[in-house]
C-alpha positions as CSV (number, residue, x, y, z in Angstrom):
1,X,14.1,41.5,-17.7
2,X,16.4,41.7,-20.6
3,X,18.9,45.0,-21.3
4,X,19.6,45.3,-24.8
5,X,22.8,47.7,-24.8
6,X,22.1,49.4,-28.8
7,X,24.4,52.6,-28.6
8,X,26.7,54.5,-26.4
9,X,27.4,58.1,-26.9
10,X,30.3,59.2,-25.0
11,X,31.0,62.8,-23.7
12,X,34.3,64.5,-25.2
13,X,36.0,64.7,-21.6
14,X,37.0,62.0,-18.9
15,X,38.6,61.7,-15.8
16,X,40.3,59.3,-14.1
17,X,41.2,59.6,-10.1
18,X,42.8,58.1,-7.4
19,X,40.4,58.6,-4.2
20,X,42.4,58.1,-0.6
21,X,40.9,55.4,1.0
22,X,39.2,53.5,-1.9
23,X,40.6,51.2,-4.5
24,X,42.0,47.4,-4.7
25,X,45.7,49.1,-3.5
26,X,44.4,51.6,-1.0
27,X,46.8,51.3,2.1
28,X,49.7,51.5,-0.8
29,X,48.1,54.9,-2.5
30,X,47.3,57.4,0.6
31,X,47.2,60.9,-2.2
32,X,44.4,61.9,-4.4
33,X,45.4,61.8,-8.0
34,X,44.0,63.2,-11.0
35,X,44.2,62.6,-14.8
36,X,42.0,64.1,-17.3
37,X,41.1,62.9,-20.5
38,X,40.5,64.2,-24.0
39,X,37.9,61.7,-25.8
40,X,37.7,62.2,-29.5
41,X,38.0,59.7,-32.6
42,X,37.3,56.9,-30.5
43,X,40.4,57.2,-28.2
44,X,41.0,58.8,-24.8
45,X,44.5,60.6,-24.4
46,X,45.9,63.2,-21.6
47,X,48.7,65.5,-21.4
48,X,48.7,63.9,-17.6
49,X,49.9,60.4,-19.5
50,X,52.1,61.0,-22.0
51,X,52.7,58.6,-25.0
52,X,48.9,56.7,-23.7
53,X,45.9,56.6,-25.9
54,X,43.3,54.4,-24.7
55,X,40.5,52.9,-27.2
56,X,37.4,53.4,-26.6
57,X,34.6,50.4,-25.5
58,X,32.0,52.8,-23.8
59,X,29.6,51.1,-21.5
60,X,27.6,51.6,-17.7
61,X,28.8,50.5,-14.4
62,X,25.7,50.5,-13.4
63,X,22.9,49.0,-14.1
64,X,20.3,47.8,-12.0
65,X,16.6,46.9,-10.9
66,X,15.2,47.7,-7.3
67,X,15.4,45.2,-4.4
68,X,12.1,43.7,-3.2
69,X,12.0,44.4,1.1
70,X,13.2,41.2,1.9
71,X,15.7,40.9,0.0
72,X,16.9,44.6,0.9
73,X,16.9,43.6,4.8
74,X,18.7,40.5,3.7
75,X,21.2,42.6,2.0
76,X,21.8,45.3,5.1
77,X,21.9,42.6,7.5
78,X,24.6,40.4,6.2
79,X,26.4,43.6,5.3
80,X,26.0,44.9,9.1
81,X,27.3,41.5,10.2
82,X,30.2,41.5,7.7
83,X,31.1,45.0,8.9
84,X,31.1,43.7,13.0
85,X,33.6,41.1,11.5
86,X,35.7,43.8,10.3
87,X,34.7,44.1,6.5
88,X,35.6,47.0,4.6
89,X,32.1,47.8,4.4
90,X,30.2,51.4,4.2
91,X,27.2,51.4,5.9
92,X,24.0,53.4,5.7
93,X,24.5,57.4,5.8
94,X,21.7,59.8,5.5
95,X,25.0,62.7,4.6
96,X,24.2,63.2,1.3
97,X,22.0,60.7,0.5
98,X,19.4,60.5,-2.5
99,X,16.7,61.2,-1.8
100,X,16.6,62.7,1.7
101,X,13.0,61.8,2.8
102,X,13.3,59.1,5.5
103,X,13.1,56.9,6.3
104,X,14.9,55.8,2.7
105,X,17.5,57.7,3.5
106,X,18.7,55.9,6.9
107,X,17.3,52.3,5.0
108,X,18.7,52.7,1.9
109,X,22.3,50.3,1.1
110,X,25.1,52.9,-0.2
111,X,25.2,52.4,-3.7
112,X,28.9,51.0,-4.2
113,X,28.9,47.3,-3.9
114,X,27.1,45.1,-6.6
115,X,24.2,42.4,-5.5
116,X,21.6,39.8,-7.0
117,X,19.8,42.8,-8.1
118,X,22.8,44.5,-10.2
119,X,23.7,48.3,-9.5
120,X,27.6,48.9,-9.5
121,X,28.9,45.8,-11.2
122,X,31.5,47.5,-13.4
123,X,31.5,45.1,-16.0
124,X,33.4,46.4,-18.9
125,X,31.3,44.0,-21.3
126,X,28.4,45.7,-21.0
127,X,29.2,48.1,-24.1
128,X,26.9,47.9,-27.6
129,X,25.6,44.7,-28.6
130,X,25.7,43.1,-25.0
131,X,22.6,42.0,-23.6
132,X,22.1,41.6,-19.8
133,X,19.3,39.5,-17.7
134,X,18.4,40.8,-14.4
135,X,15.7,38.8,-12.2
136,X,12.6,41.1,-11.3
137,X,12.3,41.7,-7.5
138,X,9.2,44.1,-8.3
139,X,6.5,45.2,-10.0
140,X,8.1,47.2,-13.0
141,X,11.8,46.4,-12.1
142,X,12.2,50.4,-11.8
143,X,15.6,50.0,-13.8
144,X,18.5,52.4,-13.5
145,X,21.9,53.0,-14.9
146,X,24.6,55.4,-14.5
147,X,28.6,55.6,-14.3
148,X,29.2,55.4,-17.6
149,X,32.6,54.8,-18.5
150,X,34.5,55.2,-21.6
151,X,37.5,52.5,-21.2
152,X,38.3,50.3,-18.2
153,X,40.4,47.4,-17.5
154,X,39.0,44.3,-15.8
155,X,39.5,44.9,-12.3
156,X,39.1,49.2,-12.6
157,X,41.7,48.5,-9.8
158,X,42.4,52.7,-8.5
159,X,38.1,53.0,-8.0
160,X,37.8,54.7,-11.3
161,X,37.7,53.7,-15.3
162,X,38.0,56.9,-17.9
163,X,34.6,58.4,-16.3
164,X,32.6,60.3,-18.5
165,X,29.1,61.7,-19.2
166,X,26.8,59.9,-22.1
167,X,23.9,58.8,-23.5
168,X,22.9,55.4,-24.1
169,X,20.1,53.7,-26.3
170,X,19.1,50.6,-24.8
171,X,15.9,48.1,-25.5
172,X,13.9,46.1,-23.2
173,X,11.8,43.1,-23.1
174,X,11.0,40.0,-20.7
175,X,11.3,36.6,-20.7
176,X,8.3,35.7,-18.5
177,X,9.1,33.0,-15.6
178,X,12.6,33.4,-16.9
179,X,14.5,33.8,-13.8
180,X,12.5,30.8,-12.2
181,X,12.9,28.4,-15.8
182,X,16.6,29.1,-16.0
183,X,17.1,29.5,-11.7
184,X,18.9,32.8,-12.3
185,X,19.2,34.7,-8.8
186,X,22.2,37.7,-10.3
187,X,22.4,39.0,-13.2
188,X,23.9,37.1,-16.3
189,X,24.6,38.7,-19.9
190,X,26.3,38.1,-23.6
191,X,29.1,40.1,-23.5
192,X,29.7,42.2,-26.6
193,X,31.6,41.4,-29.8
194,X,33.7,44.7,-28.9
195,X,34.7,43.9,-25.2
196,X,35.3,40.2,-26.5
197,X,37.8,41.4,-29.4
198,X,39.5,43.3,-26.5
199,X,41.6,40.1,-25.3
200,X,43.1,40.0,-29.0
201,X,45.2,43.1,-28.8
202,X,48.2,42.9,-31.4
203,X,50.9,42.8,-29.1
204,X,50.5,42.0,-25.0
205,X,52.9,41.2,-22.3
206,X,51.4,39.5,-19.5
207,X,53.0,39.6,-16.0
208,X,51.6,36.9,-13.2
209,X,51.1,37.5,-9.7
210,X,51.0,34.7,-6.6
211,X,49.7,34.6,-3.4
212,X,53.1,36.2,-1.7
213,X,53.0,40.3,-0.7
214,X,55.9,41.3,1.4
215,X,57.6,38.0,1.9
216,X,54.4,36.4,3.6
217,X,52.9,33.4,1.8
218,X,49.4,32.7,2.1
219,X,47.4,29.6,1.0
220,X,44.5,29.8,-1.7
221,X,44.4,33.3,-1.6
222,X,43.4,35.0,-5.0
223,X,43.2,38.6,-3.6
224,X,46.9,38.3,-2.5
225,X,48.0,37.0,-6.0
226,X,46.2,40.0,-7.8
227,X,47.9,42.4,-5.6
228,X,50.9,40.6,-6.6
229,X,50.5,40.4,-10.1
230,X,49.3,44.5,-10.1
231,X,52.1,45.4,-8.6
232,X,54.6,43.5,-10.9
233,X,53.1,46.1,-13.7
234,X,53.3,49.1,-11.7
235,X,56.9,48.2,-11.0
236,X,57.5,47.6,-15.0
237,X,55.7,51.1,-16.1
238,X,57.7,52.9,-13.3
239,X,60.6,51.2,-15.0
240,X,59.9,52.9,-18.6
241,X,59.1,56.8,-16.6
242,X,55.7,56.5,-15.2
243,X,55.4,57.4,-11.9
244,X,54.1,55.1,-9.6
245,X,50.0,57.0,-9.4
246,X,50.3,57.2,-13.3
247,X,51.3,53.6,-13.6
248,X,48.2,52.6,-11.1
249,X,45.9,55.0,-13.1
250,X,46.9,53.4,-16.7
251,X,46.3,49.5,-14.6
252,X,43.1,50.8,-13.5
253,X,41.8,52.1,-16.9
254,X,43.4,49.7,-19.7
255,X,44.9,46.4,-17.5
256,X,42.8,43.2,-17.4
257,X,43.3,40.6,-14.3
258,X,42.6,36.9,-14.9
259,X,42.5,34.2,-12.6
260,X,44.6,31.8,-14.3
261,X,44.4,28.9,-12.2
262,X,42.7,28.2,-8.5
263,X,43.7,24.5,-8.0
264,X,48.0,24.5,-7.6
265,X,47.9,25.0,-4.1
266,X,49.2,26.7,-2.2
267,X,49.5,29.7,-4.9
268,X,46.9,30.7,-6.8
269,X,47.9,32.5,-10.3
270,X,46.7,35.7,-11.4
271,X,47.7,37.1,-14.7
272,X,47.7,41.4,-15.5
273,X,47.7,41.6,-19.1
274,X,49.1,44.9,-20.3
275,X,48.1,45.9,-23.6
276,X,51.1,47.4,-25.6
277,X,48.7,48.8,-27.8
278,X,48.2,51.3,-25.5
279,X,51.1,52.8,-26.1
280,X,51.7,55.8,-29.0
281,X,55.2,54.8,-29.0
282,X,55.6,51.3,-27.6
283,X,58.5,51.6,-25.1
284,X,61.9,49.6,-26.6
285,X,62.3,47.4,-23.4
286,X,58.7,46.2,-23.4
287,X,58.5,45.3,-26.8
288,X,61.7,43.3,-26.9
289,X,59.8,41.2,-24.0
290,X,57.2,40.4,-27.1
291,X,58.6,40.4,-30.4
């Protein structure tokens, strides 16, 4: 089944927060932290990040069709045996879950991982003009979508993007056998022109990251070398006044990590691009890095 993303109509208020024990840094960032967001014109700005106006590329984290059974007990099994391994991994939890009526609500998989069927994938492409292809696991697909965010760098690396309300115009249609002709078992989508145009900002300083976090070097370890390269640019904005949460907040929302090479072992190189653009007043010491 195809998504045809036509329009996004964002809400005129956004929040961005740090949640204790989620996010790509959470054993760094123990405190809940808070920024809210004025959305208007096509930017987001806050009095709780001074001289920041992010530009707007609205689009879902979520989107997604339902799993067929099998492939739901697939997915809770390897979870459960990912979790007895020691995975960061949240289980099953009738507290609060939608709906209540059981036994969906002991079965059903927590809603914040992505799988082959979609759901929370947080890809920041998926604004107007984008298309996405999701294989069919039932009858009707029962498509959802939700999380819509206005603005988010390529990692959302605190848990959250400038969240938002809105309303999206979307169109659908199917390409019949397609998954089987073109052996697609995830989703795949053309990214939009918008998101695309996003990694031609008019003035960027990137900052790389290796696989070395505390002194410790590990081999072939991408995760490591993004927590690297993220906490190069949280040092640099604390540098220019932000404080360290407002500096993880504006890495989470407007920051995009790259994998810039996986083969120059032992250290694989990640790259944080940090849009300068972002800035009202571009700080002196950051542009002197790029002029």
């Amino acid at each position: 089944m195809v998504v045809e993303v036509l329009d996004i109509e964002p809400d005129a208020f956004g929040f961005s927060v740090i949640v204790p024990g989620f996010g790509f840094l959470r054993d760094l960032f123990p405190k809940p932290y808070k920024v809210r967001w004025s959305i208007s014109g096509g930017y987001a700005s806050s009095q709780d990040l001074p001289n920041i106006r992010i530009p707007g590329d609205p689009f879902f984290g979520v989107m997604g069709v339902a799993p067929s059974r099998p492939l739901l007990e697939a997915m809770r099994k390897r979870e459960e045996d990912l979790r007895a391994r020691g995975g960061f991994v949240l289980p099953p939890d009738p507290r609060g879950a939608v709906p209540k009526k059981e036994p969906i609500a002991t079965e059903g998989l927590r809603t914040i991982p992505p799988r082959e069927n979609g759901g929370n994938l947080d890809v920041r492409h998926f604004s107007p003009g984008s298309k996405i292809y999701f294989p069919v696991f039932v009858d009707g697909a029962l498509f959802s979508l939700g999380d819509a965010h206005f603005a988010q760098g390529d990692g959302e690396v605190c848990g959250t993007a400038v969240e938002m309300r809105a309303k999206a115009r979307l169109r659908f249609y199917v390409v019949r056998e397609g998954a089987r002709k073109y052996n697609i078992n995830s989703p795949i989508f053309k990214p939009s022109d918008s998101s695309l145009r996003r990694f031609s900002w008019s003035k960027t300083l990137a900052i790389t990251g290796f696989g070395i976090f505390n002194g410790r070097n590990e081999s072939e370890n991408a995760t490591l070398s993004a927590r690297h390269a993220l906490l190069n640019v949280i040092n640099i904005l604390e540098k220019i006044g932000y404080s360290r949460e407002q500096a993880y907040i504006i890495a989470s929302v407007a920051i995009d990590l790259r994998l810039s090479q996986l083969v120059d072992v032992p250290n694989f190189t990640v790259t944080a691009f940090l849009p300068l653009d972002i800035f009202v007043d571009p700080p002196r010491e950051l542009l002197e890095l790029v002029l």
